[in-house]
Backbone and ligand atoms as CSV (ligand in chain L), in Angstrom:
chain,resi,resn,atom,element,x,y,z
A,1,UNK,N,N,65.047,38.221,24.480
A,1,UNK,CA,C,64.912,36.920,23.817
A,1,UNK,C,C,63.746,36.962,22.805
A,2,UNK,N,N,64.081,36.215,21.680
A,2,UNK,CA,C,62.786,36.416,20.623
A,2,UNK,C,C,62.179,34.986,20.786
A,3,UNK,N,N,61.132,35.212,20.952
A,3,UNK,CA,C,59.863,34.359,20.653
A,3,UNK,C,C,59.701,33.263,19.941
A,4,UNK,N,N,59.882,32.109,19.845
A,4,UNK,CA,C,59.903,31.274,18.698
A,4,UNK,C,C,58.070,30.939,18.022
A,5,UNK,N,N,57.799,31.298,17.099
A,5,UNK,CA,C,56.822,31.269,16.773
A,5,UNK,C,C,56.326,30.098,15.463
A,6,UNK,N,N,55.611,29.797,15.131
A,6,UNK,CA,C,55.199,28.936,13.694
A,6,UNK,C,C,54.359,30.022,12.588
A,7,UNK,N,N,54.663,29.702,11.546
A,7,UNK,CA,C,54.308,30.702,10.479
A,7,UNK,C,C,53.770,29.919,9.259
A,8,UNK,N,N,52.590,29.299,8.955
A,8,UNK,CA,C,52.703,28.766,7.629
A,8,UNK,C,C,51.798,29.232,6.347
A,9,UNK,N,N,52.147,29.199,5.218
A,9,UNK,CA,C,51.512,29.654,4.187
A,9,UNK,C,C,50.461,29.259,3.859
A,10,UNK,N,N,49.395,29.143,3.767
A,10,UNK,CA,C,47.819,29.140,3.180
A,10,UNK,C,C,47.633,29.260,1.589
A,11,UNK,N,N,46.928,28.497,0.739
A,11,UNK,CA,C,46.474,29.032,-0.350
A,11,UNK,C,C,45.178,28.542,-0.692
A,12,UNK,N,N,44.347,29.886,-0.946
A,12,UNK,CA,C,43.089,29.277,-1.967
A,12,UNK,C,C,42.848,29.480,-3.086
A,13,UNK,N,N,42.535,28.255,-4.046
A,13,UNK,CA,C,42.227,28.358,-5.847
A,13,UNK,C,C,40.699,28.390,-5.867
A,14,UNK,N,N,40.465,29.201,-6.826
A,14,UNK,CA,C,39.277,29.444,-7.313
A,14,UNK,C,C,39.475,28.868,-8.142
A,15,UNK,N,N,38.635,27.650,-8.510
A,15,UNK,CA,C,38.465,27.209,-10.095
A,15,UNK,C,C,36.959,27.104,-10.658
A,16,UNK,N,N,36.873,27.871,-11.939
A,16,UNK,CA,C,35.247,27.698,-12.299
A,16,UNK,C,C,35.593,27.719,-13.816
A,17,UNK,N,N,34.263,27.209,-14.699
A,17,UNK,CA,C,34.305,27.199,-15.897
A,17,UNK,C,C,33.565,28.242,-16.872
A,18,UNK,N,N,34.723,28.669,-17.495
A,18,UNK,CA,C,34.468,29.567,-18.773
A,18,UNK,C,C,33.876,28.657,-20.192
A,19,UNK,N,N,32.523,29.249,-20.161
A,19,UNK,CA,C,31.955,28.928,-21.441
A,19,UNK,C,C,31.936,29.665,-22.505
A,20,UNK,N,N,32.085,29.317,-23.748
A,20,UNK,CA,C,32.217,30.656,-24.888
A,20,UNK,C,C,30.980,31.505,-25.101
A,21,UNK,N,N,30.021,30.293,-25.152
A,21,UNK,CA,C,28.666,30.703,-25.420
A,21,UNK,C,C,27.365,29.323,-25.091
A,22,UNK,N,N,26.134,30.171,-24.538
A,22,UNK,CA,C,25.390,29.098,-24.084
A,22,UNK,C,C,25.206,28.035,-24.713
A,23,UNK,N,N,26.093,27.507,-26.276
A,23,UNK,CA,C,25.975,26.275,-26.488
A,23,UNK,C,C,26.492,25.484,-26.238
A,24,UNK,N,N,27.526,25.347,-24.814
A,24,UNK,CA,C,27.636,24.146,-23.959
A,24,UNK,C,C,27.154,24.071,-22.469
A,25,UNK,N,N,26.245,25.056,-22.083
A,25,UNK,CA,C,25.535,24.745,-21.440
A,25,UNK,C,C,23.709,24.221,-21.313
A,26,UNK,N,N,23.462,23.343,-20.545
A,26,UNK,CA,C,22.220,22.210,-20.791
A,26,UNK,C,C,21.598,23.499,-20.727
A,27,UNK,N,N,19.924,22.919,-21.516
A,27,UNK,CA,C,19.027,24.098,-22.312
A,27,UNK,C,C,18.591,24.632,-20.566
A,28,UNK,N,N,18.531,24.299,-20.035
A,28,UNK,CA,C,17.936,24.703,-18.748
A,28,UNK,C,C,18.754,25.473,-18.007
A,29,UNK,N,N,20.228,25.614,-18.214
A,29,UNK,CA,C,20.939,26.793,-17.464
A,29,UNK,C,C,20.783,27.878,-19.150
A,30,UNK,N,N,20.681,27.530,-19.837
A,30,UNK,CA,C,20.763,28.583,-21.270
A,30,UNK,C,C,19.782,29.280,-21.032
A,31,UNK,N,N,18.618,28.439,-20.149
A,31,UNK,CA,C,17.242,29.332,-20.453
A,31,UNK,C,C,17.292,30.195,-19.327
A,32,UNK,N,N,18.171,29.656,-17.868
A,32,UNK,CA,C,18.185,30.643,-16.919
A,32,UNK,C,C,18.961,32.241,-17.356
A,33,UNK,N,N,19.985,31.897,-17.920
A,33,UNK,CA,C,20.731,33.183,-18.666
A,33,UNK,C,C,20.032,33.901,-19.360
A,34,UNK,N,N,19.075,33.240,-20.346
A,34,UNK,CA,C,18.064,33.944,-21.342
A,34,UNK,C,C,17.479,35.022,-20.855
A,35,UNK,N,N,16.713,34.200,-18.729
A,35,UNK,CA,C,15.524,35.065,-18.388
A,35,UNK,C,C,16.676,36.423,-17.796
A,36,UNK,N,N,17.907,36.231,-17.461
A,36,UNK,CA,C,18.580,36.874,-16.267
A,36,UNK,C,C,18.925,38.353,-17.714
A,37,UNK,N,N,19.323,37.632,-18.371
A,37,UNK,CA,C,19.485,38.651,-19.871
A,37,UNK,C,C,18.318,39.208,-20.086
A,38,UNK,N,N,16.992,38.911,-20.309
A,38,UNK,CA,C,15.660,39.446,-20.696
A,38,UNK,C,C,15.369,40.564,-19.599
A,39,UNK,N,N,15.743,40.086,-18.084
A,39,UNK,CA,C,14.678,40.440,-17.077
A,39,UNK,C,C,15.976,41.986,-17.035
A,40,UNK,N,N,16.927,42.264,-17.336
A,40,UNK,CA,C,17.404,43.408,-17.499
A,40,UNK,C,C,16.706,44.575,-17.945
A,41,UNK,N,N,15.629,44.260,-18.506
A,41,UNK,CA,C,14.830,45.171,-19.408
A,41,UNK,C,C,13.750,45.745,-18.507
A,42,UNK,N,N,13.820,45.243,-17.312
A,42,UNK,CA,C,12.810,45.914,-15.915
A,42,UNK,C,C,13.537,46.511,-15.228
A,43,UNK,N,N,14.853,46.573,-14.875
A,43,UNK,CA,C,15.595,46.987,-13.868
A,43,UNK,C,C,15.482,48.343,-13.542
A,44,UNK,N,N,15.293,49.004,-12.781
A,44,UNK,CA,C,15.056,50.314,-12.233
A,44,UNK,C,C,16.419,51.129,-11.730
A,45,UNK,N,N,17.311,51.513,-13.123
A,45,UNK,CA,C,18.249,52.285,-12.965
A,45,UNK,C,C,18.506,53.318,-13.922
A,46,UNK,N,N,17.920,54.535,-13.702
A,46,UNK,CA,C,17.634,55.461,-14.017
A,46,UNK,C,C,19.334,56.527,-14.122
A,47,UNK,N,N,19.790,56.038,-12.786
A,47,UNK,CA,C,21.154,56.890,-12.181
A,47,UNK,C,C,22.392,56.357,-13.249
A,48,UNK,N,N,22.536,55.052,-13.125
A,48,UNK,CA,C,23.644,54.685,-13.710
A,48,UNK,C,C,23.690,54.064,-15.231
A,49,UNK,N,N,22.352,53.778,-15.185
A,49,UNK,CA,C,21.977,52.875,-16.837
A,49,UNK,C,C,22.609,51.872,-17.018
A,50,UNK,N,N,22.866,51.416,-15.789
A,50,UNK,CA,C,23.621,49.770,-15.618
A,50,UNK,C,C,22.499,49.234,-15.014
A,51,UNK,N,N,22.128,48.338,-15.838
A,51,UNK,CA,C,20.784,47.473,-15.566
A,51,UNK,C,C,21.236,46.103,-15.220
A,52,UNK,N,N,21.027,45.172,-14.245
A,52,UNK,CA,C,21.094,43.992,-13.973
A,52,UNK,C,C,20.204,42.886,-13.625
A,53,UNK,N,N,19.822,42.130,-14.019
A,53,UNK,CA,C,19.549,41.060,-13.686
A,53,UNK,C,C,19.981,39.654,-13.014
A,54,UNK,N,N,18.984,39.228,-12.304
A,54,UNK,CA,C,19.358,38.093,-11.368
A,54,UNK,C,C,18.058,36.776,-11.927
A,55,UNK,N,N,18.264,35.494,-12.347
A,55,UNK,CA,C,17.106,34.773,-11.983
A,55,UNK,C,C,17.714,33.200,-11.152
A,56,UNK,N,N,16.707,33.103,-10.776
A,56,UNK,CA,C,17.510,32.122,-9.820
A,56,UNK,C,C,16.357,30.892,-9.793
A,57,UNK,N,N,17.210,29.869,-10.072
A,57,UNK,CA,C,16.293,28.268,-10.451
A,57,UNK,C,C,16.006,27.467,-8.605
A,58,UNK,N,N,15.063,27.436,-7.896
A,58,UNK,CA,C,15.406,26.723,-6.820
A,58,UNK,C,C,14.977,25.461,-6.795
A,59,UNK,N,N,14.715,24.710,-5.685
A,59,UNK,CA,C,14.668,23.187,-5.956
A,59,UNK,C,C,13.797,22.950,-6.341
A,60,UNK,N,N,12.747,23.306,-5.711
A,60,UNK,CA,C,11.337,23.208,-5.549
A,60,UNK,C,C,11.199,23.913,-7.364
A,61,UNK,N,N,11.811,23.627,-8.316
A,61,UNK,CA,C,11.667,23.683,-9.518
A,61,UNK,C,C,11.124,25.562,-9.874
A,62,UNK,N,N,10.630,26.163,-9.461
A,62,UNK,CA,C,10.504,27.673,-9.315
A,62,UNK,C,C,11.478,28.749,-9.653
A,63,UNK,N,N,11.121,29.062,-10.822
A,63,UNK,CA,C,11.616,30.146,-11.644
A,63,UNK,C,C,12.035,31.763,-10.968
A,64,UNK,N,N,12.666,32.628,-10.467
A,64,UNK,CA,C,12.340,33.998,-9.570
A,64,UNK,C,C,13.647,35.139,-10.132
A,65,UNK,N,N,13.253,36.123,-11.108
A,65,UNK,CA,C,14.226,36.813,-11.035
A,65,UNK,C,C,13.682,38.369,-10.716
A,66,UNK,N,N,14.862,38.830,-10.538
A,66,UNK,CA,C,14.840,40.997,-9.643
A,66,UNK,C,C,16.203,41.530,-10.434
A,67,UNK,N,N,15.547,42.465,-10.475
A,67,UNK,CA,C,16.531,43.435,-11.244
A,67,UNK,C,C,16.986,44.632,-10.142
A,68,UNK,N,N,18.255,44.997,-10.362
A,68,UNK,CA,C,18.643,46.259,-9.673
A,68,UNK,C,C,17.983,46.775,-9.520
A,69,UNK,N,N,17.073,47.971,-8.441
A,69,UNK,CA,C,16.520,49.076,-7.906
A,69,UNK,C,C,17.467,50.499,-7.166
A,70,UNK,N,N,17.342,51.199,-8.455
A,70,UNK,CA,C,18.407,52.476,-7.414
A,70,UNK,C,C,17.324,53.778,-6.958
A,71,UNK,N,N,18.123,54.840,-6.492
A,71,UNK,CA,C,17.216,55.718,-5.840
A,71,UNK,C,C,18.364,56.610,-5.792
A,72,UNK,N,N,17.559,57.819,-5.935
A,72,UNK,CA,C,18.199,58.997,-5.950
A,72,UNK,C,C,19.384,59.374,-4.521
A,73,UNK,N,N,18.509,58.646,-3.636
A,73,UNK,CA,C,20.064,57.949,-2.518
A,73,UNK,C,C,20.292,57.814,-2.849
A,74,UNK,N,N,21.430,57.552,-3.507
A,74,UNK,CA,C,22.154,56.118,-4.074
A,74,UNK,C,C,22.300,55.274,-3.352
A,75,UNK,N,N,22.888,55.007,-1.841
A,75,UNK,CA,C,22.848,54.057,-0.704
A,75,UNK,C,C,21.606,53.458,-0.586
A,76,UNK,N,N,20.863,53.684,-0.765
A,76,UNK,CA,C,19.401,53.261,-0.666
A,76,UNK,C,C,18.960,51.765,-2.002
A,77,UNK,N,N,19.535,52.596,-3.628
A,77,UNK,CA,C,19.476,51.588,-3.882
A,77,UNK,C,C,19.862,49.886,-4.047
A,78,UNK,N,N,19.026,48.934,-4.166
A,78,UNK,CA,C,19.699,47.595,-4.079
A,78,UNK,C,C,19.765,46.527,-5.732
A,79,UNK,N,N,20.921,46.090,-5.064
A,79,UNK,CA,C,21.388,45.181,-6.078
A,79,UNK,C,C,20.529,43.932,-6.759
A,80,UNK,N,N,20.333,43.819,-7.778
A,80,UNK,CA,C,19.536,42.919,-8.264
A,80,UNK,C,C,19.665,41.071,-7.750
A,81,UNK,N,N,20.594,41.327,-7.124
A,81,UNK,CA,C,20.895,39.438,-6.725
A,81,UNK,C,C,19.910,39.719,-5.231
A,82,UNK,N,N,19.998,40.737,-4.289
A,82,UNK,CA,C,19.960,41.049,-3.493
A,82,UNK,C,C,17.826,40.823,-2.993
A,83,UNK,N,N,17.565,42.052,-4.552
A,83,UNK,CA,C,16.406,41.721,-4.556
A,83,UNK,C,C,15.792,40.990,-4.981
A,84,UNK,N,N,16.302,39.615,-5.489
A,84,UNK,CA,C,16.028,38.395,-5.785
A,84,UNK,C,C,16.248,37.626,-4.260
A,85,UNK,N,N,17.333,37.371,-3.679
A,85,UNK,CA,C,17.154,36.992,-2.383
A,85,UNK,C,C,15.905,36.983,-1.738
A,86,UNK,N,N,15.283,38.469,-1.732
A,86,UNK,CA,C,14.632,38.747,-0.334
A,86,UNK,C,C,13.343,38.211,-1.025
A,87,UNK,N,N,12.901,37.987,-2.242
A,87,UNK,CA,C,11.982,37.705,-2.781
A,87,UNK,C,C,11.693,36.363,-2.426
A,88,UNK,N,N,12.717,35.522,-2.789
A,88,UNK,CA,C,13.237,34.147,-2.326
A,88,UNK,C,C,12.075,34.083,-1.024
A,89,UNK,N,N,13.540,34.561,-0.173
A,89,UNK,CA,C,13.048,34.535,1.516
A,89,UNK,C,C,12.031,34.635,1.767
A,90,UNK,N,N,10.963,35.375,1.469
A,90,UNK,CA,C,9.563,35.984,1.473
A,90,UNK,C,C,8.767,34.917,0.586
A,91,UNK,N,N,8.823,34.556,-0.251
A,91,UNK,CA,C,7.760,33.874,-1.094
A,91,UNK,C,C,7.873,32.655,-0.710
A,92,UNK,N,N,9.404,31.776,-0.953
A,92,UNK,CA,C,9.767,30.170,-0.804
A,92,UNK,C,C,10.574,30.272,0.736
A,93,UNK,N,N,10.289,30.524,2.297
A,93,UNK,CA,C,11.066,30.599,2.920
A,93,UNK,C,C,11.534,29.147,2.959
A,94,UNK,N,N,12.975,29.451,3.172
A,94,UNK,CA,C,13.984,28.093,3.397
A,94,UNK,C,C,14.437,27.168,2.274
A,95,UNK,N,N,13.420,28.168,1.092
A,95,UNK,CA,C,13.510,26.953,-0.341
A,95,UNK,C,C,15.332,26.983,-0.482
A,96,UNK,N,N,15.770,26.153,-0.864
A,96,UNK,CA,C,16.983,25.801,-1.276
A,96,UNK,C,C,17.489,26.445,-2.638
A,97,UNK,N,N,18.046,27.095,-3.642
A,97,UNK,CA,C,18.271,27.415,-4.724
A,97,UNK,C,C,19.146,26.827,-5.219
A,98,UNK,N,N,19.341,26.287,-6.725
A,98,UNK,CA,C,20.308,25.243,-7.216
A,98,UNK,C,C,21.163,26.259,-7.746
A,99,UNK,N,N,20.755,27.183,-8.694
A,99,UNK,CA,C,21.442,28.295,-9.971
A,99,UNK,C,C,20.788,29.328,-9.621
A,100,UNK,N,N,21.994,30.361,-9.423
A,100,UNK,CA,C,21.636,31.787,-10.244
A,100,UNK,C,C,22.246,32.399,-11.073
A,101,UNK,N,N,21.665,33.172,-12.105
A,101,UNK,CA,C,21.680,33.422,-12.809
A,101,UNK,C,C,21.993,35.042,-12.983
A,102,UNK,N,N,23.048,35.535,-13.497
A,102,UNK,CA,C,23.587,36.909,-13.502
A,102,UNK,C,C,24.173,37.592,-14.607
A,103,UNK,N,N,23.049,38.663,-15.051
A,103,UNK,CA,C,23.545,39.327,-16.136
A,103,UNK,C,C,23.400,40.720,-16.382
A,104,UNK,N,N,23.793,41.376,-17.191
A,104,UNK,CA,C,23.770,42.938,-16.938
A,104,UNK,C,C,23.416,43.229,-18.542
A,105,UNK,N,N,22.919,44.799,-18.558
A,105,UNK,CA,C,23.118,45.045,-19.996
A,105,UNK,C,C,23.269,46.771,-19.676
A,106,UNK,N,N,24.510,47.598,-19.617
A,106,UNK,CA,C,25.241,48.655,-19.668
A,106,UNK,C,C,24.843,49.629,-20.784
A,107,UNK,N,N,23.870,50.190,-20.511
A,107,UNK,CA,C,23.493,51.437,-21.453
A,107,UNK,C,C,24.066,52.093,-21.809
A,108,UNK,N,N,25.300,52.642,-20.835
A,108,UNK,CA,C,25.939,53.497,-21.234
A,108,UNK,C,C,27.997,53.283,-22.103
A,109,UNK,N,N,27.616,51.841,-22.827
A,109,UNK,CA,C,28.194,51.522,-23.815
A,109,UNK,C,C,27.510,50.396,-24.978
A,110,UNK,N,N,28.668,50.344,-25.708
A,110,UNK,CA,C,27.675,49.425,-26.805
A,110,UNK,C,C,27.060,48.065,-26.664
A,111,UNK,N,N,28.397,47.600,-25.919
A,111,UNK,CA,C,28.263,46.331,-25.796
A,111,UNK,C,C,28.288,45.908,-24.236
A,112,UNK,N,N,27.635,44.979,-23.845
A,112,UNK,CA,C,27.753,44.288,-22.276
A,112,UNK,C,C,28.137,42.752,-22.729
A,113,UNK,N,N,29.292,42.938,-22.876
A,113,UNK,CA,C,29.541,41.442,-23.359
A,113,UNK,C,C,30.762,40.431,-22.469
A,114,UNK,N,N,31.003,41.267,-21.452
A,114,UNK,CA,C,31.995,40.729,-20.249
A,114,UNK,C,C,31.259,40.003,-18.752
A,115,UNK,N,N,31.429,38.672,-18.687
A,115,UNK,CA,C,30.514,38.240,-17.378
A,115,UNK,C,C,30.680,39.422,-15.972
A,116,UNK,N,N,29.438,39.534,-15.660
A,116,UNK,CA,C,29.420,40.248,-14.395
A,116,UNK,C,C,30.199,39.707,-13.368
A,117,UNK,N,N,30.214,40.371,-12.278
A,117,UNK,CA,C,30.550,39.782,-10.601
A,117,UNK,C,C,29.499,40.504,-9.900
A,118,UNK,N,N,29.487,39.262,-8.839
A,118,UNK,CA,C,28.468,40.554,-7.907
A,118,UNK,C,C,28.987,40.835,-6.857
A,119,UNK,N,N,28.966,42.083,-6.022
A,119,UNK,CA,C,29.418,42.760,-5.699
A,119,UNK,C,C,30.036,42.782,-3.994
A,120,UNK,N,N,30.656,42.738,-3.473
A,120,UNK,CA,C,30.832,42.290,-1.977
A,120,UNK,C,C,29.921,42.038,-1.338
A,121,UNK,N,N,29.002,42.671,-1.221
A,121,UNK,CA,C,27.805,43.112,-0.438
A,121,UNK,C,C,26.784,41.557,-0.832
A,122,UNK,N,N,26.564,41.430,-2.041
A,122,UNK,CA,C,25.823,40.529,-2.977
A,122,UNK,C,C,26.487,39.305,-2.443
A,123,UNK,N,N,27.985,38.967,-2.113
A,123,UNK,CA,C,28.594,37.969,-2.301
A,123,UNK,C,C,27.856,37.279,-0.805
A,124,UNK,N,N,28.747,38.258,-0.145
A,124,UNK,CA,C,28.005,37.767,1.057
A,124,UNK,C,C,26.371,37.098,1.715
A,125,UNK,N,N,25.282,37.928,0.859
A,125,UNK,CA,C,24.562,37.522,0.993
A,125,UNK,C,C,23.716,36.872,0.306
A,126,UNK,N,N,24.442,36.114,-0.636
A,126,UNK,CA,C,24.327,34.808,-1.348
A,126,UNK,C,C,24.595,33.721,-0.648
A,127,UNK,N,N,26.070,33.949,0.409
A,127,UNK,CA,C,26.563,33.054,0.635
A,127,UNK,C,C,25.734,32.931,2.506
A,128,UNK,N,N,25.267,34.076,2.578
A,128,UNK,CA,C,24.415,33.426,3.792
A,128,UNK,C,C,23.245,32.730,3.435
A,129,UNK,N,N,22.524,32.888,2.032
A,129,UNK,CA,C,21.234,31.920,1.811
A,129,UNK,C,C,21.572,30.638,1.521
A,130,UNK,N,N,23.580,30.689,1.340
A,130,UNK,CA,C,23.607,28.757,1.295
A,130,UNK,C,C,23.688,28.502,2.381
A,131,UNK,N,N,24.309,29.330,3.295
A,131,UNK,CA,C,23.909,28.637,5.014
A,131,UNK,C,C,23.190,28.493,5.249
A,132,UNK,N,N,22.040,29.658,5.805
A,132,UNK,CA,C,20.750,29.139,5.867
A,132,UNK,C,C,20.183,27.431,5.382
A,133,UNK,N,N,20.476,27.614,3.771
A,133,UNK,CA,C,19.717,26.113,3.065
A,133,UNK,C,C,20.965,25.261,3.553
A,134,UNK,N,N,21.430,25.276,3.565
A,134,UNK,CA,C,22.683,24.565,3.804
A,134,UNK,C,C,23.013,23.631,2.285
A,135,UNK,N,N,22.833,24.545,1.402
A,135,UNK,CA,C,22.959,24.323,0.184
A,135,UNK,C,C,23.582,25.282,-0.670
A,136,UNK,N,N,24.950,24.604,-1.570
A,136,UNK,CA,C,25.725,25.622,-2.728
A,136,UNK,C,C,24.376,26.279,-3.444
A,137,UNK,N,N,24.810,27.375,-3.650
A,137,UNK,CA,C,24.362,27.915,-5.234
A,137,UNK,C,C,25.154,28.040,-6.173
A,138,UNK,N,N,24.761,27.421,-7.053
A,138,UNK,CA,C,25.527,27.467,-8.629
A,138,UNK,C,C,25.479,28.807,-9.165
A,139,UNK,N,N,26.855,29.689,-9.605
A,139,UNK,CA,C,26.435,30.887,-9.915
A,139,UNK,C,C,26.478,30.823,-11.368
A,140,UNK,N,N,25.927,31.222,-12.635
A,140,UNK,CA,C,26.279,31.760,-13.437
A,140,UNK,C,C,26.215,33.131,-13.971
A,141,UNK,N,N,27.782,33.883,-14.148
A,141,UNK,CA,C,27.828,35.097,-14.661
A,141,UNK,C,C,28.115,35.503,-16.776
A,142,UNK,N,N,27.391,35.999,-16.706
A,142,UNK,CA,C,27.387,36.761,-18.314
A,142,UNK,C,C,26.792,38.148,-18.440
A,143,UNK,N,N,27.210,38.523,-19.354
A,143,UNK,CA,C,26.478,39.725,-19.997
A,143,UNK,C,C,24.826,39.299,-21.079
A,144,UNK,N,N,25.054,40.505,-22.150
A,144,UNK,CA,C,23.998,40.174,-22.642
A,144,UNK,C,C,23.948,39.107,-23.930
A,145,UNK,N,N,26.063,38.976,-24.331
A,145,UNK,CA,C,26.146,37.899,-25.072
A,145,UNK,C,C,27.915,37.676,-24.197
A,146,UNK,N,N,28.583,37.183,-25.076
A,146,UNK,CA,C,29.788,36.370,-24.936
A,146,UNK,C,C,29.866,35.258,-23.993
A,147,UNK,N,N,31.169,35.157,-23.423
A,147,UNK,CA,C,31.036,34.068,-22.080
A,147,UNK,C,C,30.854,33.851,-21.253
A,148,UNK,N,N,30.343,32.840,-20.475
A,148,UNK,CA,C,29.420,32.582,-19.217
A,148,UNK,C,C,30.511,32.044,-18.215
A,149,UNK,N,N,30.574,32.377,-16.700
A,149,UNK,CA,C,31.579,31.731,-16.181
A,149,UNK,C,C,30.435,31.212,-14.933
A,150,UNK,N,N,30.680,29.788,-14.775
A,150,UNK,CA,C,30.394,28.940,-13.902
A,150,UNK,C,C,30.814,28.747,-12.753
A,151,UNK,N,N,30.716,28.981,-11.312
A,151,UNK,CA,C,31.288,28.888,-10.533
A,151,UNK,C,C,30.415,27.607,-9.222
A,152,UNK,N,N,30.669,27.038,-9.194
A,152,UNK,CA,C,30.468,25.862,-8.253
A,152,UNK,C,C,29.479,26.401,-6.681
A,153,UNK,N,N,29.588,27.754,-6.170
A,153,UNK,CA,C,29.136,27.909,-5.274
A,153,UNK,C,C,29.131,29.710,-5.063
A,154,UNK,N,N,28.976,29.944,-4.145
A,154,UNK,CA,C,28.893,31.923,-3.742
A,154,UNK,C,C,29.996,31.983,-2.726
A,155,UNK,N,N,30.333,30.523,-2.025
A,155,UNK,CA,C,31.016,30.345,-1.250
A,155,UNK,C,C,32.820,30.831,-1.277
A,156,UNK,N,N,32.973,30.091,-2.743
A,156,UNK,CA,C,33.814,30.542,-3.627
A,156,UNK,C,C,34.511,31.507,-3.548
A,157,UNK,N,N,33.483,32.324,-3.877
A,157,UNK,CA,C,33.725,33.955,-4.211
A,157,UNK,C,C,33.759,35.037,-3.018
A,158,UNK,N,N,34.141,34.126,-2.217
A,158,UNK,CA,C,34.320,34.861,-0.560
A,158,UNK,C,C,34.993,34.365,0.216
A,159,UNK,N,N,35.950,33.732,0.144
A,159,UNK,CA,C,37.001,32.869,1.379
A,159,UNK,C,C,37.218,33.611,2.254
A,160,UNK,N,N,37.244,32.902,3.691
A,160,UNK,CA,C,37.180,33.037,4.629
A,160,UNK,C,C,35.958,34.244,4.829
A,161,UNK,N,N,35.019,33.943,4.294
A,161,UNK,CA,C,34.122,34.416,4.959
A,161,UNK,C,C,33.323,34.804,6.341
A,162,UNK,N,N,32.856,35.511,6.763
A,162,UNK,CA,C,32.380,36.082,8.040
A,162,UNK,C,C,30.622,35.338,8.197
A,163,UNK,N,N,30.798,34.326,9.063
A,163,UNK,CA,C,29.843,33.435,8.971
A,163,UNK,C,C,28.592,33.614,10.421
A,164,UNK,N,N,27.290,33.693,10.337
A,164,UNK,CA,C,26.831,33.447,11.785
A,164,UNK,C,C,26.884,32.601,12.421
A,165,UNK,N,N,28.115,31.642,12.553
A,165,UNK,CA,C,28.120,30.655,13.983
A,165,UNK,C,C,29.016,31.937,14.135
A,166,UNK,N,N,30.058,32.968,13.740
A,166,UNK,CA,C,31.179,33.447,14.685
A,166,UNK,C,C,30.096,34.313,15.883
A,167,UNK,N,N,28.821,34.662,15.446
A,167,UNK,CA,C,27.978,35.377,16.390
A,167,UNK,C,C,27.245,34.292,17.509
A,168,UNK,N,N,27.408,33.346,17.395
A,168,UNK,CA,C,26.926,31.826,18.536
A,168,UNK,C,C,27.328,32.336,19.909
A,169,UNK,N,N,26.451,32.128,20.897
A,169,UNK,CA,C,26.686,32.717,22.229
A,169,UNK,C,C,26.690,31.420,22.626
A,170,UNK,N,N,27.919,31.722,23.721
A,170,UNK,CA,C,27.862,30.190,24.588
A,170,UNK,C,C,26.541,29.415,25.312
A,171,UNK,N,N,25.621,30.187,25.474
A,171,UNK,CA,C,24.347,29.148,25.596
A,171,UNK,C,C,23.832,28.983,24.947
A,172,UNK,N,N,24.080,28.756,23.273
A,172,UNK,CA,C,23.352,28.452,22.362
A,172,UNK,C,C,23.946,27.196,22.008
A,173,UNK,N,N,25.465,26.646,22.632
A,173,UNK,CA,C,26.033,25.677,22.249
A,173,UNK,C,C,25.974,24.596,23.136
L,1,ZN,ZN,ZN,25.539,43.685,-5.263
């Protein structure tokens, strides 16, 4: 005898906004892109000559960006959103972050003119500093010119995410 079972379909939309260029976004996300574009010029990637930048606006009005760090490990080195995080964590613990800010500039072509993504690893642990705050972060991705894509949260960019209540032990509840 077969089993009678229920089966139903699921869907999730990503919707975020594509800007052409920072002149429709307010001077204060233009200027976060500016620093995330500028602060590329510190990034410590020697290996790949893919330089990235992160700056990130938090509530508490505080400016903070990190650039990629690699290492002749390569596993060793970390991602520039990443080392903006821990900077976060360490300097403003618990501060809340409104925007970050994400941009790259690719040495090893002419142009970096396609918005970044950040990277699984990155996604995730973006999206644990909105748990923690229990606050979205606004992402914005660009290069060093063209269009900026806006995305509402980090949350977004990870459905069904792997969250720490699934680690909650029954006497914690
Ligand atoms: Zn990453």
């Amino acid at each position: 005898m077969i089993k009678s079972s229920i089966m139903k379909k699921q869907e999730i939309i990503l919707s975020y906004t594509i800007h052409e260029t920072t002149d429709s976004l307010s001077s204060l996300d233009a200027e976060l892109i500016n620093d995330a574009r500028k602060a590329t010029e510190v990034a410590y990637a020697p290996y790949s000559h893919f330089h990235v930048g992160a700056t990130a606006l938090l509530k508490n009005g505080k400016k903070l960006s990190g650039t990629n760090q690699e290492n002749a490990s390569f596993p060793v080195g970390i991602c520039a959103e990443r080392v903006l995080l821990s900077m976060i964590g360490q300097l403003f613990p618990g501060e809340a972050i409104e925007t970050m800010a994400i941009s790259y500039h690719d040495f090893n072509n002419t142009i970096s003119n396609k918005p970044i993504s950040p990277c699984g690893m990155c996604r995730q642990a973006i999206h644990e500093y909105e748990n923690r705050t229990q606050h979205p972060i606004r992402l914005l991705l660009t290069g060093m010119e063209g269009e900026i894509f806006e995305i509402a949260d980090a949350e977004s960019l990870l459905p069904l995410s792997f969250k720490g209540e699934t680690l909650k032990k029954e006497k914690d509840q």
